[in-house]
C-alpha positions in Angstrom: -130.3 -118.9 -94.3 -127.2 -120.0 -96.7 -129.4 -120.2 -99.8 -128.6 -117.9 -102.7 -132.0 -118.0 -104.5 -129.6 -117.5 -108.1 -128.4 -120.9 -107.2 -131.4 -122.9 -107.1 -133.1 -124.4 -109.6 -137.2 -123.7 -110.2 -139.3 -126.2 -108.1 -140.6 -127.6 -112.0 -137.4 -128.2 -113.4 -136.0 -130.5 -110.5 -139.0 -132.1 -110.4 -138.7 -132.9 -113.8 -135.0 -134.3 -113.4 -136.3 -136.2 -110.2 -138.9 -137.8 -112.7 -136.4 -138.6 -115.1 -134.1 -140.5 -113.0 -136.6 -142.6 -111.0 -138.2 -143.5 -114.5 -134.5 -144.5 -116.0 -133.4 -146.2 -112.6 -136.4 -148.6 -112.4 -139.7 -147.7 -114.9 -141.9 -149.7 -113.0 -141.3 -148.0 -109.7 -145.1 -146.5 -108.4 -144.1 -142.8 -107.4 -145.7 -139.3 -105.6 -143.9 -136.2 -106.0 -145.0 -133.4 -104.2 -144.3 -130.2 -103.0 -143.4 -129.7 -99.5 -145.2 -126.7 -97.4 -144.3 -127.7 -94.0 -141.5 -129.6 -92.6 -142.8 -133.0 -92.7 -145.1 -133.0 -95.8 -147.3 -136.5 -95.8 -144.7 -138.8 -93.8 -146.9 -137.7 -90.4 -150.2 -138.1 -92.1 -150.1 -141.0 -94.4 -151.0 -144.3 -92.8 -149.4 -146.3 -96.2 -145.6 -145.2 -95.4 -143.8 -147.7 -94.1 -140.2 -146.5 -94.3 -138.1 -143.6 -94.5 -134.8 -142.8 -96.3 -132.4 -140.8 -94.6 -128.6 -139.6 -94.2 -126.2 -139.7 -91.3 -127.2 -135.9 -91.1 -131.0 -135.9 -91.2 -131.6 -138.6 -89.2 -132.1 -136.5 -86.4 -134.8 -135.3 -88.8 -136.5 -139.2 -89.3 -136.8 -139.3 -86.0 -138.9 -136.3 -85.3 -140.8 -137.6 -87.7 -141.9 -140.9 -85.8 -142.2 -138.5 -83.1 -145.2 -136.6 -84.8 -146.5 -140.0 -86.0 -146.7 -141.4 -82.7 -148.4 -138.3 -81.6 -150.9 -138.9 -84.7 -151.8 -142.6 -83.8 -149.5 -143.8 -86.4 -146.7 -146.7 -86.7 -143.3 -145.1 -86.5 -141.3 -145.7 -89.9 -138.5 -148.0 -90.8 -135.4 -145.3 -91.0 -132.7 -146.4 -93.8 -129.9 -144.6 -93.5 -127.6 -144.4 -96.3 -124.2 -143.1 -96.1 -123.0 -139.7 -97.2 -120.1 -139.6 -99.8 -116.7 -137.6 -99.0 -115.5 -135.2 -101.2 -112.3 -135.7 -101.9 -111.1 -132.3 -103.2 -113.0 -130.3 -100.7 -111.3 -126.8 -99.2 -110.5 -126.1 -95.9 -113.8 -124.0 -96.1 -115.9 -126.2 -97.1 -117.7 -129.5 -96.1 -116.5 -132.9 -96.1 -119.1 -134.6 -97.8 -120.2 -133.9 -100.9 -122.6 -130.7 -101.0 -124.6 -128.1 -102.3 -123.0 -125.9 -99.7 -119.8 -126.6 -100.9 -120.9 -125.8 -104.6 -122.7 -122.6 -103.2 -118.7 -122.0 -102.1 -117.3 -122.5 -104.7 -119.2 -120.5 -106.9 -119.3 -117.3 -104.7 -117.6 -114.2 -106.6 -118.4 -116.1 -110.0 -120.7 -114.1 -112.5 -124.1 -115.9 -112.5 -124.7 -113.9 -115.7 -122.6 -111.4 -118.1 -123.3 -107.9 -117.2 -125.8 -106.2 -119.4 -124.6 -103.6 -121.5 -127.2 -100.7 -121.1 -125.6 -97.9 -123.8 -127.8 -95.2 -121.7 -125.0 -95.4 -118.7 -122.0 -93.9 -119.2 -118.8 -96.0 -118.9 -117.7 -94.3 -115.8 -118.0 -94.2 -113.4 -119.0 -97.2 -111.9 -121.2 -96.9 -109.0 -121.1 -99.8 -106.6 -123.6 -99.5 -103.9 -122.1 -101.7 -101.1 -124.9 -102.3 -98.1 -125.4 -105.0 -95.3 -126.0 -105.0 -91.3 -123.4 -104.1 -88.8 -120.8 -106.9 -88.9 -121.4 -108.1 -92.5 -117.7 -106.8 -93.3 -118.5 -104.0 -95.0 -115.2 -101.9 -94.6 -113.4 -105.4 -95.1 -114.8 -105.1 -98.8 -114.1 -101.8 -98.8 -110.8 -101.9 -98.2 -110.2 -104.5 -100.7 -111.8 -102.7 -103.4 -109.7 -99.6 -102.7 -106.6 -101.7 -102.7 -107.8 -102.7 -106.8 -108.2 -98.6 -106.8 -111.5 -98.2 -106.3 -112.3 -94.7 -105.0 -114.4 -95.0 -101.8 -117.5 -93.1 -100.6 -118.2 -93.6 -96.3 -121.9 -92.4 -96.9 -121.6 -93.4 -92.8 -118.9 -90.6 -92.2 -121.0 -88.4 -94.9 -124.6 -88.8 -92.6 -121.7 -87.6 -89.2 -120.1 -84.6 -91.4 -123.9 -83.0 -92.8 -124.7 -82.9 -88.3 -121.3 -81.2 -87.9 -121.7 -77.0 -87.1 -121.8 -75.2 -90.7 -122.8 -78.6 -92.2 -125.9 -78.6 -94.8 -128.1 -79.5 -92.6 -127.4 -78.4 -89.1 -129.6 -75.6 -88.7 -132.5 -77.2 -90.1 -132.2 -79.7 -88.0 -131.7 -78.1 -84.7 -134.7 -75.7 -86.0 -136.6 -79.3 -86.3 -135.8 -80.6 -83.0 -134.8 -77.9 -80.3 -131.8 -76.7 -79.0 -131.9 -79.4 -76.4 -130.4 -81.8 -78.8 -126.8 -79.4 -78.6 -124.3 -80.3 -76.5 -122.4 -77.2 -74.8 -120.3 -76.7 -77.5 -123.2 -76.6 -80.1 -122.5 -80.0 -81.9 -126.0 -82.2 -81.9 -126.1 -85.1 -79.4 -126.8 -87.8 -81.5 -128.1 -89.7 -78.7 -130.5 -87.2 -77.5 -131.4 -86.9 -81.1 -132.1 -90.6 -81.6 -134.0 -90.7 -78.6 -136.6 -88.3 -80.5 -136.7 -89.9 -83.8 -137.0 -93.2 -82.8 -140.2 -95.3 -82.2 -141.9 -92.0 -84.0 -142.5 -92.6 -87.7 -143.3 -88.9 -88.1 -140.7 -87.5 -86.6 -137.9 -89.8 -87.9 -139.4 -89.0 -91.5 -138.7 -85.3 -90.8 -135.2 -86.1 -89.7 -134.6 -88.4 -92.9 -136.5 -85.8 -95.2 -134.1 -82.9 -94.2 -130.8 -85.2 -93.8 -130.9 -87.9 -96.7 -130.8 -85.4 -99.8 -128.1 -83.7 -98.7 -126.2 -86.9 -98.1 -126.9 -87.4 -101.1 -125.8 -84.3 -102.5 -122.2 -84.8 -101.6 -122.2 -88.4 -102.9 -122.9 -87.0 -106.3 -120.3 -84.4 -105.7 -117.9 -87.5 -104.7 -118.3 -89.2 -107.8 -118.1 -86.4 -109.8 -114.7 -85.5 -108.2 -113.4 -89.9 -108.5 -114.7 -89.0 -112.3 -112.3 -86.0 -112.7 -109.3 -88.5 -110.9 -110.0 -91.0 -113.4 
């Protein structure tokens, strides 16, 4: 789950380094690489193993290892454990020892690329589309991009205002669903409405058919309008 894909090397080319530096450490040494598609690879299967190299940290790992070899009718492995090196410039963020984690840290908010220049968009404005589950921090980001003068669009509080009596798409979608989904004062109960769409492909589609362009609609109206600010 912490892996940023942009940060990791093809399979091919760390192989290739991995060959390289057992050939220049010792060019007699009698080597397998190969790829992993489970978590143990060959050290349950193969009967020739006889030790296993591990870290204080994956240790834990070894021994589920002998575990599943036991359980396969084979000898349990020798476990070396070598020590882990401490990083002594690490953050208050990041880990002691020295890691890729901490690397990943460090190069978070870094450009992985330059941007590409495309002369078919125009130089503003520019559109940042900022997404993620509830909790991600979202309006954290937000807020900090505002404070460097970025001018915000809630499409959130957009989706509340096009439900809203008068709004684009309130008749169409009491028409849809009923007057039962009004409240006595004629705004939509977004509950009772959720409790229709949801778990029914067909009907949620008719809900997002008739709501999405219009929320869209007043996005393009918002950057037009943070154009004519500047």
């Amino acid at each position: 789950d912490k892996v940023l894909m942009e940060l990791i090397e093809p399979y091919e080319l760390r192989a290739a380094k991995l060959r390289e530096f057992l050939e220049d450490v010792k060019p007699s040494l009698r080597y397998d690489i190969v790829p992993l598609v489970d978590p143990y690879g060959p050290s349950v299967t193969d009967p020739d193993l006889q030790c296993l190299v591990v870290s204080e940290e994956t240790r834990r790992g070894g021994e589920a290892v002998n575990k599943k070899r036991l359980e396969n009718g084979l000898p349990e492995l020798a476990l070396y454990e070598i020590l882990l090196m401490k990083d002594p410039d690490h953050s208050q963020n990041e880990e002691e020892k020295i890691s890729s984690s901490s690397l990943r840290q460090r190069l978070l908010g870094t450009l992985l690329r330059p941007p590409r220049q495309d002369p078919a968009l125009p130089s503003r404005p520019y559109v940042i589309g900022l997404t993620g589950g509830t909790g991600s921090g979202k309006t954290s980001i937000a807020k900090l991009l505002g404070h460097l003068g970025a001018f915000l669009i809630d499409a959130d509080k957009l989706g509340h205002s096009v439900y809203v009596p008068g709004g684009p798409a309130y008749e169409r979608v009491v028409a849809l669903f009923g007057a039962e989904i009004l409240n006595e004062d004629g705004t939509i109960n977004r509950k009772v409405l959720g409790a229709k769409v949801f778990g029914n492909q067909e009907r949620l589609k008719s809900l997002t058919d008739t709501v999405w362009p219009e929320i869209a609609q007043m996005v393009k109206e918002q950057i037009r309008e943070a154009d004519a600010q500047g």
